[in-house]
C-alpha positions in Angstrom: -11.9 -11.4 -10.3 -13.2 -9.9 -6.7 -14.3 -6.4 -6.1 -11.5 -5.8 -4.3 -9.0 -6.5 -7.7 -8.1 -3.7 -10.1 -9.1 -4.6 -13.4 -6.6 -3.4 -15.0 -4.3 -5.9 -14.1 -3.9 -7.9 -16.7 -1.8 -10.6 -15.5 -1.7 -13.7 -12.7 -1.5 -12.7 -9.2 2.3 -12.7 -8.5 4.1 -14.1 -5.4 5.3 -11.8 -2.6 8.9 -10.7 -3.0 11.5 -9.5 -0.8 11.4 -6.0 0.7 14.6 -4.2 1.6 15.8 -7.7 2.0 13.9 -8.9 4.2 11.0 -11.7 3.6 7.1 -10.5 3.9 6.5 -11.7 7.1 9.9 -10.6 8.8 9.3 -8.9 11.8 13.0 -6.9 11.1 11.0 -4.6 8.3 8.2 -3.1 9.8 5.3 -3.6 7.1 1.5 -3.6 8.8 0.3 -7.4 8.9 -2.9 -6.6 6.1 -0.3 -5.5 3.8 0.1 -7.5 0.5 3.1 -6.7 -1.4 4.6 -8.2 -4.9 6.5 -7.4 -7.9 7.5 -8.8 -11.1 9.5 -5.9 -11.7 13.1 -6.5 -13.6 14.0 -3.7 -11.6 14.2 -5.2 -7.7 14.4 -1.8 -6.0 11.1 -1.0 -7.9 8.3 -2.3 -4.8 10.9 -0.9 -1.9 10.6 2.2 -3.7 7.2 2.6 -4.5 6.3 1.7 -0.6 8.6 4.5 0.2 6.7 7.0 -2.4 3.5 5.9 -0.4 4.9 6.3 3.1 5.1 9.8 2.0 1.2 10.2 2.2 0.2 11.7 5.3 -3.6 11.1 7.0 -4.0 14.4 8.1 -6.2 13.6 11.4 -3.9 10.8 12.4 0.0 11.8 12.3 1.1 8.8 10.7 1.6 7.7 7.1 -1.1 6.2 5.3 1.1 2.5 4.8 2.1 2.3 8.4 -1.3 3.2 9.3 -2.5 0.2 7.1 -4.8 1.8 5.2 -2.8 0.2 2.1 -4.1 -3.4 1.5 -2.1 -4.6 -1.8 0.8 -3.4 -4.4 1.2 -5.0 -7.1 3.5 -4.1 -9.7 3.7 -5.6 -13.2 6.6 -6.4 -15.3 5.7 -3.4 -17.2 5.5 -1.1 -14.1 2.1 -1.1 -13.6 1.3 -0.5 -10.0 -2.1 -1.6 -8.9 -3.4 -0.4 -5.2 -6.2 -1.6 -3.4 -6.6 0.7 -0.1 -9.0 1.6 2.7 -10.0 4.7 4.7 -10.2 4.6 8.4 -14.3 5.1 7.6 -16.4 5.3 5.2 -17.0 8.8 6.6 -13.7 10.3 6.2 -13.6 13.9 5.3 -10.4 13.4 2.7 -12.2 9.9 0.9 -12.2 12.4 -1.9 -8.8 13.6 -2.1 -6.7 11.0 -0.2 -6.6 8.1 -3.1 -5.6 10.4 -5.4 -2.7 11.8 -3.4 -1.4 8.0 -3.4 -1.8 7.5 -7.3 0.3 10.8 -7.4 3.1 9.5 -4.9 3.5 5.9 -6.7 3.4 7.8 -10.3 5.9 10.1 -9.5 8.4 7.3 -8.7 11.2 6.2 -11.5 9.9 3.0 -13.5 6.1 3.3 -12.3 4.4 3.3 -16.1 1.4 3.9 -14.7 -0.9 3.5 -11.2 -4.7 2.2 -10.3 -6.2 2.9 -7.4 -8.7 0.9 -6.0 -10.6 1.9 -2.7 -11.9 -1.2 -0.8 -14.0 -1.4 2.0 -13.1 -5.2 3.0 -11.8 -5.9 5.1 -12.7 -3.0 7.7 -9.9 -0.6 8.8 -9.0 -1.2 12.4 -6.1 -0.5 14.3 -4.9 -4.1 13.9 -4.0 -3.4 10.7 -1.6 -0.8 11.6 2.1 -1.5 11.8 4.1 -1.8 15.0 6.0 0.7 14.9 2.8 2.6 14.4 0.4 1.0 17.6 3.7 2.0 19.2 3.8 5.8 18.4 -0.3 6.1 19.1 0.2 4.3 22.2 -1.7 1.4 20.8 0.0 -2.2 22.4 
């Protein structure tokens, strides 16, 4: 198991799943390219949902969302509801690195069917803003 793995995740790595319908790499759903995203879920609304819990997590220098912004590398969700998250900062010097990966263990917990949530803060690869969505480069001015 890598650094970057939660270790509390107990079973194989699962394939991606569909998204609001749409496959992973579909340009129609806006998900930044670092993203992983899978789910073993019974319930298939679980992973849309939990990305929209996220999405609710604001960085406060930057006014984006912390998934479009692509500080969220991987969510995993068991077939238990188990959600394990491996995220970034945009540095290592980031003045909410204290704060911010708990506000994303509290946005996935508080969503129906989420048993329970790891976060794992990963330095690997670096943030940049490649990693940001599109729609994201697009409101910063970023092309």
């Amino acid at each position: 198991m890598s650094s970057t793995e939660s270790e509390t995740t107990e079973t194989e790595p699962m394939d991606p799943v569909d998204v609001a319908g749409e496959s992973e790499t579909s340009s129609a759903t806006d998900h930044p390219p670092s993203v992983r995203l899978a789910s073993a879920a019974p319930d298939e609304t679980l992973l849309e949902r939990v990305v929209a819990g996220v999405r609710g997590v604001y960085d406060p220098e930057i006014p984006l969302n912390i998934y479009d912004l692509g500080l969220i590398y991987r969510i995993d969700i068991t077939e238990e509801g188990k959600v394990a998250i491996d995220m970034t900062l945009t540095s290592p010097m980031c003045p909410v690195a204290e704060s911010l990966p708990g506000e994303v263990e509290m946005a996935a917990r508080g969503v129906d069917g989420v048993f329970d949530v790891a976060i794992e803060l990963v330095w690997d690869p670096p943030w940049g803003p490649e990693v940001m969505s599109e729609a994201a480069r697009l409101e910063l001015g970023i092309f």
